[in-house]
Structures are given as C-alpha cells and as structure tokens.
C-alpha positions as CSV (number, residue, x, y, z in Angstrom):
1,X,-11.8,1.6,-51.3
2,X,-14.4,-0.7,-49.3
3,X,-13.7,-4.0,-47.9
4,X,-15.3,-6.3,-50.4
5,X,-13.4,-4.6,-53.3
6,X,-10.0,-5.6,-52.1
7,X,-8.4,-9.0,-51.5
8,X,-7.7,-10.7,-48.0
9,X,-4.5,-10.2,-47.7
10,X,-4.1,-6.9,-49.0
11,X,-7.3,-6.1,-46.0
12,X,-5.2,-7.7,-43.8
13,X,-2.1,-5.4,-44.9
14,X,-4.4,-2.4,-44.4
15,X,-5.1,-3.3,-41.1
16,X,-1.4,-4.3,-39.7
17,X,-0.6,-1.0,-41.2
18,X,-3.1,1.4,-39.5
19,X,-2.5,-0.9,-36.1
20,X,1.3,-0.2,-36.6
21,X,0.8,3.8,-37.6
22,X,-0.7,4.7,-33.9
23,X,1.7,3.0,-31.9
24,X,3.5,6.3,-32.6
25,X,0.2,8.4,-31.5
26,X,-1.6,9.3,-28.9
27,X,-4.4,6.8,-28.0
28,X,-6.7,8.9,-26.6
29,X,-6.8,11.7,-29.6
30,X,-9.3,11.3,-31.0
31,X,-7.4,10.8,-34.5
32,X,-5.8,8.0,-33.1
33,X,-9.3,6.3,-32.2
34,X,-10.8,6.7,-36.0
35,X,-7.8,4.5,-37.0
36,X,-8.2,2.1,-34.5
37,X,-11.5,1.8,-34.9
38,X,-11.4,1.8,-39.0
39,X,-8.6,-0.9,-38.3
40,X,-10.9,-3.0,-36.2
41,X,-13.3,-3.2,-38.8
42,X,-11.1,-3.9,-41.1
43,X,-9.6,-6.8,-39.1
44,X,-13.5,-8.0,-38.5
45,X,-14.0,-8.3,-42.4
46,X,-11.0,-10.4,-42.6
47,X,-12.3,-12.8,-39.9
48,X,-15.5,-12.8,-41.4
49,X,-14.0,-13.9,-44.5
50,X,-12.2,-16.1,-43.0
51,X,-14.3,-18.3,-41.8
52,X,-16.7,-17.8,-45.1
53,X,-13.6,-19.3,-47.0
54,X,-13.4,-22.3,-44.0
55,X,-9.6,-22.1,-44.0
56,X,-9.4,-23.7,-41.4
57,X,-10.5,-26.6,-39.2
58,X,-10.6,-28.7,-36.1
59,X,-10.5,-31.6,-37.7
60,X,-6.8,-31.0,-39.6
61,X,-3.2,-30.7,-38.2
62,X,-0.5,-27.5,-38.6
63,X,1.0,-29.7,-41.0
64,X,-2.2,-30.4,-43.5
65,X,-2.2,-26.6,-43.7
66,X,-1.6,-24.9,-46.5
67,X,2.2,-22.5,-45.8
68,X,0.3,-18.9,-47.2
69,X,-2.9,-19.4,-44.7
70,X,-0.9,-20.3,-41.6
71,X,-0.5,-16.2,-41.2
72,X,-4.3,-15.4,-40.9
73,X,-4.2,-17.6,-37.7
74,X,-2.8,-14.6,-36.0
75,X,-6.0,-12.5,-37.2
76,X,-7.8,-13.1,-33.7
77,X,-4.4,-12.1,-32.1
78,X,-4.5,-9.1,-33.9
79,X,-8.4,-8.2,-33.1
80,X,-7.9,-8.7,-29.3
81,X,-4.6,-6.4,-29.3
82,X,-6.0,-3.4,-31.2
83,X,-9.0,-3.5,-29.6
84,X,-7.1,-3.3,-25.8
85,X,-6.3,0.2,-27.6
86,X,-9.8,1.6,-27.8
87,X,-10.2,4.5,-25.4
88,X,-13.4,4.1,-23.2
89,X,-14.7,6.9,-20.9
90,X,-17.0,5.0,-18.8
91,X,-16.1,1.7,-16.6
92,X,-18.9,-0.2,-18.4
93,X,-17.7,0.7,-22.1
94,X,-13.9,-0.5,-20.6
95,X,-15.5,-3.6,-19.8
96,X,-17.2,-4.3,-22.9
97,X,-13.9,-3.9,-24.7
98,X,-12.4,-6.2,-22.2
99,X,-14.8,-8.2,-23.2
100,X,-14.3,-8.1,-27.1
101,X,-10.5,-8.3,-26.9
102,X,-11.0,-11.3,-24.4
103,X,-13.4,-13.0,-26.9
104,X,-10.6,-12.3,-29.6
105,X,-7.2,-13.5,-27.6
106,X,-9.3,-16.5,-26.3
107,X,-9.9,-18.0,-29.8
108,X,-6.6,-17.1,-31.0
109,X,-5.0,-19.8,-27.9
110,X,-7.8,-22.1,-28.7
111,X,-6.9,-22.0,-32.4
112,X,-3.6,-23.0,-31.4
113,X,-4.2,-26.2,-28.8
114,X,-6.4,-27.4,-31.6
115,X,-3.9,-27.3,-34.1
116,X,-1.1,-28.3,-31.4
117,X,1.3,-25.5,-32.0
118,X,2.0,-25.3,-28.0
119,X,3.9,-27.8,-26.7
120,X,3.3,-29.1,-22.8
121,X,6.4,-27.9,-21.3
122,X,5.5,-24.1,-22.4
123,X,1.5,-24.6,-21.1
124,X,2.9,-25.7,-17.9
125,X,5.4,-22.3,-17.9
126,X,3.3,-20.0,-19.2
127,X,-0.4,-21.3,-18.9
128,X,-0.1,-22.8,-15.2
129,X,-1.8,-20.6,-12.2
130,X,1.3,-18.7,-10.3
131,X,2.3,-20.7,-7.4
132,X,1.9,-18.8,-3.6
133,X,5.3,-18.6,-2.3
134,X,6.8,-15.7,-3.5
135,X,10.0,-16.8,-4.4
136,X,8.7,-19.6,-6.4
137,X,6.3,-16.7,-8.2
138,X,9.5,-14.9,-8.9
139,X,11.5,-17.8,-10.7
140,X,8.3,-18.8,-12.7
141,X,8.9,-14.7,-14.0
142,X,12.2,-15.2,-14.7
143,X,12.2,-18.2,-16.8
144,X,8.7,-16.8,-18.7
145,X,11.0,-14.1,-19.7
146,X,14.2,-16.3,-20.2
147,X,11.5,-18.5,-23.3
148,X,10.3,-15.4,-24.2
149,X,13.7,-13.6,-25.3
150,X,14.8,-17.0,-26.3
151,X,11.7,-17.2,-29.0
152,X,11.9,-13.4,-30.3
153,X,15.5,-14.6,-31.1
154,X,14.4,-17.8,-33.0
155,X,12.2,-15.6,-35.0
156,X,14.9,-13.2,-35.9
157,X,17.7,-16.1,-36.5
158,X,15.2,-17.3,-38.9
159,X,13.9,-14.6,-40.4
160,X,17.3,-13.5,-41.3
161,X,18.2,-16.8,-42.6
162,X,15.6,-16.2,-44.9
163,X,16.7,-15.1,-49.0
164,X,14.1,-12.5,-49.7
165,X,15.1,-9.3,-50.7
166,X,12.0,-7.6,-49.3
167,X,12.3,-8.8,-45.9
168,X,13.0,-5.6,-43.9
169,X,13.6,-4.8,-39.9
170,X,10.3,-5.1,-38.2
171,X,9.9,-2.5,-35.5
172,X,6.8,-3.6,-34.0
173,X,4.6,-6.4,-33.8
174,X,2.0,-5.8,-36.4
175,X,5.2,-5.0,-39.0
176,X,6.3,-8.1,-38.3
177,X,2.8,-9.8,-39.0
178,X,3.0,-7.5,-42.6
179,X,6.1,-8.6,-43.6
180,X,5.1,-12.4,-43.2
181,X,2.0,-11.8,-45.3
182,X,4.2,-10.0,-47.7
183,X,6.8,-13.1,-47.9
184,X,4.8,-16.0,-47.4
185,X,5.7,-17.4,-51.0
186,X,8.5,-19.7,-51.4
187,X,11.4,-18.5,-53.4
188,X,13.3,-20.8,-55.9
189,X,15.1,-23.1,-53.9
190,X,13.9,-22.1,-50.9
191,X,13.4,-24.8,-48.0
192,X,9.0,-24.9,-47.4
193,X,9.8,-26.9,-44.0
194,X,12.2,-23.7,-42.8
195,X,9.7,-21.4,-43.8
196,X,7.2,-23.6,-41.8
197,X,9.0,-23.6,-38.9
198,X,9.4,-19.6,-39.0
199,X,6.0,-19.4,-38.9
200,X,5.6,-21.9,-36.0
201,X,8.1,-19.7,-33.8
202,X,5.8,-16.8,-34.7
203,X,2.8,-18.6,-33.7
204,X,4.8,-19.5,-30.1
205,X,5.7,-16.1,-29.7
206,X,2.3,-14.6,-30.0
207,X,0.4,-17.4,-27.8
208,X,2.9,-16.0,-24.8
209,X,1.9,-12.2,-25.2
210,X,-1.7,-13.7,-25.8
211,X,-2.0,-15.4,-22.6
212,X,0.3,-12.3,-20.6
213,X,-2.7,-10.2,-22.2
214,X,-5.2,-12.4,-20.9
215,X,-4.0,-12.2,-17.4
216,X,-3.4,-8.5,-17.2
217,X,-7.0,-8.2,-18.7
218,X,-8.4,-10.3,-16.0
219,X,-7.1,-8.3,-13.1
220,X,-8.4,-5.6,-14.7
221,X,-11.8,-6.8,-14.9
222,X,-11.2,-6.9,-11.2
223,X,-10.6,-3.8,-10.9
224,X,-13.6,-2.6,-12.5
225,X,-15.8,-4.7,-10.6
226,X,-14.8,-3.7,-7.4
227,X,-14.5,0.2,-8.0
228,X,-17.9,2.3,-5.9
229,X,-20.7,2.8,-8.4
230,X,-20.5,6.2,-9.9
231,X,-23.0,8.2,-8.5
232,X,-25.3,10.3,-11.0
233,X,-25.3,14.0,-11.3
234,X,-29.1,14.8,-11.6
235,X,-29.3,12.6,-8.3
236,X,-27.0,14.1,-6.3
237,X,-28.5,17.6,-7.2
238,X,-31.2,16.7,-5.6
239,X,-30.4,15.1,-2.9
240,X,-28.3,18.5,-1.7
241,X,-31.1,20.6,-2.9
242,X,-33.4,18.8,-0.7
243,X,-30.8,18.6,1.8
244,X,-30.9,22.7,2.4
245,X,-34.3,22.5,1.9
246,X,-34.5,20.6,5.0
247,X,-31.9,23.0,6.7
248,X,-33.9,26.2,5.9
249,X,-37.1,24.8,6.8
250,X,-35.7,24.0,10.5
251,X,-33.9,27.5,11.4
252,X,-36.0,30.4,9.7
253,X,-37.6,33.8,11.6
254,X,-40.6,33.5,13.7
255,X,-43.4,35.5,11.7
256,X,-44.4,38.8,13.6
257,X,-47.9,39.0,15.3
258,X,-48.8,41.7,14.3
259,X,-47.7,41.3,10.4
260,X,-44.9,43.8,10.4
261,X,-41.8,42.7,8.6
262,X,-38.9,42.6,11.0
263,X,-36.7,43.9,7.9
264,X,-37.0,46.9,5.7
265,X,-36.5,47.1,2.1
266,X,-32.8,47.5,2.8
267,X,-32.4,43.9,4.6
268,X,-31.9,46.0,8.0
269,X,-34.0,44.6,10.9
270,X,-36.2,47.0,12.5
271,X,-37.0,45.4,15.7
272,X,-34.7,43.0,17.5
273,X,-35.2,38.8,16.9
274,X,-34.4,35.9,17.6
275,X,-33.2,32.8,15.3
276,X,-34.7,29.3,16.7
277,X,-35.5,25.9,15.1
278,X,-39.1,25.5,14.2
279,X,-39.1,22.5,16.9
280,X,-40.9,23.6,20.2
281,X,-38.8,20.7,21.7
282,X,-35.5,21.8,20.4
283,X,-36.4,25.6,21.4
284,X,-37.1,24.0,24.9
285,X,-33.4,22.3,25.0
286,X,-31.8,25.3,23.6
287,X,-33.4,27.8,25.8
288,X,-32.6,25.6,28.7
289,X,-28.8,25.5,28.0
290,X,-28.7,29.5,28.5
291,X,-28.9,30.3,32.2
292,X,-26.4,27.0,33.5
293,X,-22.7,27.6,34.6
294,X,-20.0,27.8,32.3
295,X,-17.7,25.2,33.8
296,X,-18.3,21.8,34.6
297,X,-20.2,20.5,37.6
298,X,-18.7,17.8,39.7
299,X,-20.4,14.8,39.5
300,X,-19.7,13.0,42.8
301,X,-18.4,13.8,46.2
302,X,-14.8,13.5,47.8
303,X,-15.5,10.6,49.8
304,X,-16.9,8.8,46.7
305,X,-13.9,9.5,44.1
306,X,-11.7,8.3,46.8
307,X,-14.3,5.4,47.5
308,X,-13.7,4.6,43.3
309,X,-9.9,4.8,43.3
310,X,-9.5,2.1,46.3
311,X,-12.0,-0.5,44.9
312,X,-9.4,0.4,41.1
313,X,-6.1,-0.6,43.4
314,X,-4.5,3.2,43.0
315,X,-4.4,3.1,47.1
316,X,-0.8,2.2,48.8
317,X,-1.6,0.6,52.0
318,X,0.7,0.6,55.0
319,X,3.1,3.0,56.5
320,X,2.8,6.2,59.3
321,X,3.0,5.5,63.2
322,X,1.6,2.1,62.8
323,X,4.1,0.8,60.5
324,X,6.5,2.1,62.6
325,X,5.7,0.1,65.7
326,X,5.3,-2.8,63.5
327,X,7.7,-5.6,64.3
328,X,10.5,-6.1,61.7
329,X,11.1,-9.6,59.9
330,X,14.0,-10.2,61.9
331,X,11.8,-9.5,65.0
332,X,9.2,-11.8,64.0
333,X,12.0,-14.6,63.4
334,X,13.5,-14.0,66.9
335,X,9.9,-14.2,68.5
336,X,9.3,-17.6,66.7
337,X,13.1,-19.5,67.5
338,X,12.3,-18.5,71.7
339,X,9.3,-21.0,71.3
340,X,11.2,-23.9,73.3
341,X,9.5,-27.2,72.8
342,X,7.0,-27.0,69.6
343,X,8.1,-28.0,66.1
344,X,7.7,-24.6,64.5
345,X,10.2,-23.0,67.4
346,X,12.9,-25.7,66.4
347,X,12.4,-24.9,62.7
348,X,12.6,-20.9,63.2
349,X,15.3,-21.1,65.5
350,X,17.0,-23.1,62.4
351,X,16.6,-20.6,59.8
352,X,17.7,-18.2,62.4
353,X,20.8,-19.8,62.7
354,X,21.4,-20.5,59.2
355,X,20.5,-16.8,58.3
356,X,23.2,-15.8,61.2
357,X,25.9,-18.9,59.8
358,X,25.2,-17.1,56.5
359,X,25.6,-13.3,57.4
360,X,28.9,-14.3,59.8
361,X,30.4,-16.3,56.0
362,X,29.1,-12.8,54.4
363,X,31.3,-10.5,56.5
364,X,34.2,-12.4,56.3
365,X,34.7,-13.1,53.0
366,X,33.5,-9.1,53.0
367,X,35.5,-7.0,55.2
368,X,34.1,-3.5,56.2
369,X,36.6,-1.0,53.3
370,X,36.2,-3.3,51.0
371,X,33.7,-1.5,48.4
372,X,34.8,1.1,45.3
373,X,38.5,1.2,46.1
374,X,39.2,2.7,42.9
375,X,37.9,6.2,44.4
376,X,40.7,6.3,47.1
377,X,43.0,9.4,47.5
C-alpha cells in the first residue's frame, strides 16, 4: 500500500516498525539497507505531511498543543537516527548522510527550544562545550549519564503508571515511539496532564541522545575531512605504466652495427654485450667507477688528522720528563714564603703555615693504624 493511501499515524507506525525490525540485522546487507531506506521514505512522507497539515508552530507553547500531535514532534528525531544507519561506500556519500541526519537532529532540538521543552539547567549540562581540564570533562560525563538514567526511569515510572492494557515492554527506542502513537488517547478517567507530562519526559529523553548524536556526528565529519584523498585507479595505472616506460627507455641493449640481432630465436645471446643507460654521461660515470680500488682512500694525512683532533680538545696535555722536573705545589709554596720582605712572601709564608698548623691537627686527631680496623687478625 503507497503512502498517500494510508493515514499518518498508521505511516508513522510503518516506519517505527521497519526502523525497529533491523536493529536485529545486519546494516550493511544489503536487505537491511532496502528497509532502511523504504523506512526513510516513509518517515519523509510523514514530515511532509506534517508540515502540509501545519501542526505545529513557532508562535504556540507545549501547552496550546493538542496531547495526540505532541508524538510527531519526535518525527525529525526519528529521520536523523535511521538515516546514521545508511551504509555508504565512499567518504563523500558518508558525508552527505551526515549531512541529512544533521539537518534532521538539528530541527528536532530546535523544535524543542521553540516550544520550551528544555529547561536551562539541562542546556547548560548537556548543550555546553566540554570544559579543558580533564577531570572537570570527566564529571560533566558522569552527571550526563546520572540525568540521563534518571529520565529513562521517569519515562518508565510513568509509563507504568499508565491504565492501558495495550501498553507493552518497549525494547528499543522506536517501540517505544509506537507504543506512544498507539496510546496517545485518554482513557476514561485518565489524568490528560499525567499523560502530558509522559510525553514531556519522552521529549527530554530524546533531545539528550539528539545532541550526543550531534556531537559524535561532528567528530566524524572530522574525520572525513582530514582522511588523504583517495587516489583514482585509472590514474595510478598510468602513472606506473609510464613509470616503466621511463625505466625501459633508460637501460635497453645498444643496437648492433652491423644489424645482427645479438639473440636468436631462442632468447640466447650470440655474441657477448653489454647493458648501459642510454645516457652518454651516465655511461661516462659508470664506466669510470670500474678500474678504482675497492677500499676506501684516505682523505688526509697523519699530521692533519692529528692537526683536527687538537684544535676538537681530544689532546691531553702535560706529562713525560718535563712534567717530571716540574716543581710540585708544595714546592711552589716553599719558593714563594722564602721571599723575605714583599707582601706576597708574608702571605705565602701564611698559608704555608696554616696548611702545616692544619696537617700537624690532621695527624693527631689521626694516628698512623688508625684506618679499617675491622680487618685485623
């Protein structure tokens, strides 16, 4: 049965149904994509219809709306969710569908801040940009999923409260969208502001996953934007057949003088040759490479390597028979205190005596036997 033969909320139900039937398949059969795509279209006739009919309006509150249209709200919700399920092979058919199911969630959030279903404190939880400090990231998570868990158990405290014999156990999200649309008369006696207020919590709930979509979606789009451009096929087939072309052109056998082949029919040679780039310069460097030694020639002389290592420091200076003559420090000292009469004299023979005062404390406190006494028979 087409689209415009059936009512809206029976389209609807078809839709929520074949959305719900391939959770439990796999997306990327390609039975799974007919229904998602035949659910899509379905769920575009509804929207269409939807705004045909004008049900709703910038201009009017949650409240002025009528209790059996406030479930077609979630009809965007609905559109940007399946169509995150449609398989695409290429990155620029995954970004159009971004694009469609961002389209989608985006009016379903603006649907709600114009009928002021979100309240300020879950904007700033939910909505806000994720602080930089990491722990401060981590607690935002936390309590996102604390509201979260703390809605889905509104909507089932409700939903249970509810008197409706046909109310069954949703499993998924799009059951629990059919089941609303089934139920969204009043029984006798039944309270319209409870069943208003179910629908509200339903509303909350969906704006969260909307917005989680919306983000995971966005870095996503990153993703894709930043990925290397997929080189084509035909080009790079060319490019490597022109590639060898080049390479065969530049080493290939000389042609003989004389027009003899050098190779029979066979593929044996008949004459000895020689395989040589078609460059005369690059025949000139190769041929010149032949006749050289087959180790390395030095490149300076003795003298000059040492030369290079003292000017680099790796030359310890000092020591053999001049060293050895060399006065000591303690030589040096006594040399300076026997200059009687000049300031410097007085001042070495000073430290002199202080270094002696110093070595005579030393000894005493020190006795000669007085090291490792633990090692003693």
């Amino acid at each position: 049965m087409s689209s415009e033969e059936i009512g809206l909320g029976a389209l609807f139900r078809r839709a929520l149904e074949a959305a719900s039937k391939v959770l439990d398949l796999p997306t990327l059969e390609e039975k799974t994509q007919t229904i998602i795509l035949s659910a899509l279209t379905d769920l575009r006739a509804v929207a269409s219809r939807i705004n045909t009919l004008g049900l709703f309006s910038p201009n009017e509150r949650l409240d002025e709306l009528s209790t059996r249209n406030i479930v077609y709200i979630l009809v965007p919700y609905v559109i940007g969710d399946v169509q995150l399920r449609v398989r695409a092979v290429e990155p620029d058919e995954r970004l159009e569908s971004l694009r469609s199911a961002t389209i989608a969630l985006s009016s379903f959030v603006r649907l709600l801040d114009d009928y002021e279903v979100i309240s300020p404190d879950d904007k700033k939880l939910h909505a806000s940009a994720p602080p930089n400090d990491p722990a401060k990231r981590r607690q935002m998570k936390i309590d996102q999923y604390k509201a979260e868990k703390a809605i889905k158990s509104r909507v089932e405290a409700l939903r249970n409260r509810r008197r409706q014999s046909s109310s069954v156990e949703a499993s998924n999200d799009y059951e629990l969208i059919a089941d609303l649309l089934s139920n969204q008369n009043l029984d006798e006696g039944e309270d319209e502001e409870e069943v208003r207020d179910l629908f509200r919590t339903v509303l909350r709930m969906f704006w969260t996953q909307a917005i989680g979509h919306l983000a995971n979606v966005e870095r996503e789009v990153e993703v894709l934007r930043s990925a290397p451009p997929k080189r084509d096929q035909n080009t790079t087939q060319q490019t490597d057949s022109a590639s060898r072309a080049r390479t065969d052109e530049s080493w290939r056998l000389d042609r003989p003088l004389g027009g003899e082949s050098l190779l029979d029919q066979s593929g044996r040679p008949l004459r000895p040759f020689t395989i040589l780039p078609s460059s005369a310069g690059e025949r000139a460097r190769l041929q010149a490479e032949v006749f050289r030694p087959d180790h390395r020639l030095p490149t300076m002389t003795i003298d000059e390597y040492l030369e290079e290592e003292k000017k680099r420091g790796n030359f310890i200076s000092g020591g053999g028979e001049a060293s050895f003559n060399a006065p000591t420090s303690k030589e040096l000292l006594q040399e300076a205190a026997e200059m009687d009469g000049t300031m410097d004299g007085e001042e070495n023979s000073e430290q002199k005596r202080r270094e002696e005062e110093e070595w005579a404390l030393y000894t005493e406190a020190h006795p000669k036997g007085m090291g490792n006494t633990l090692n003693r028979g």
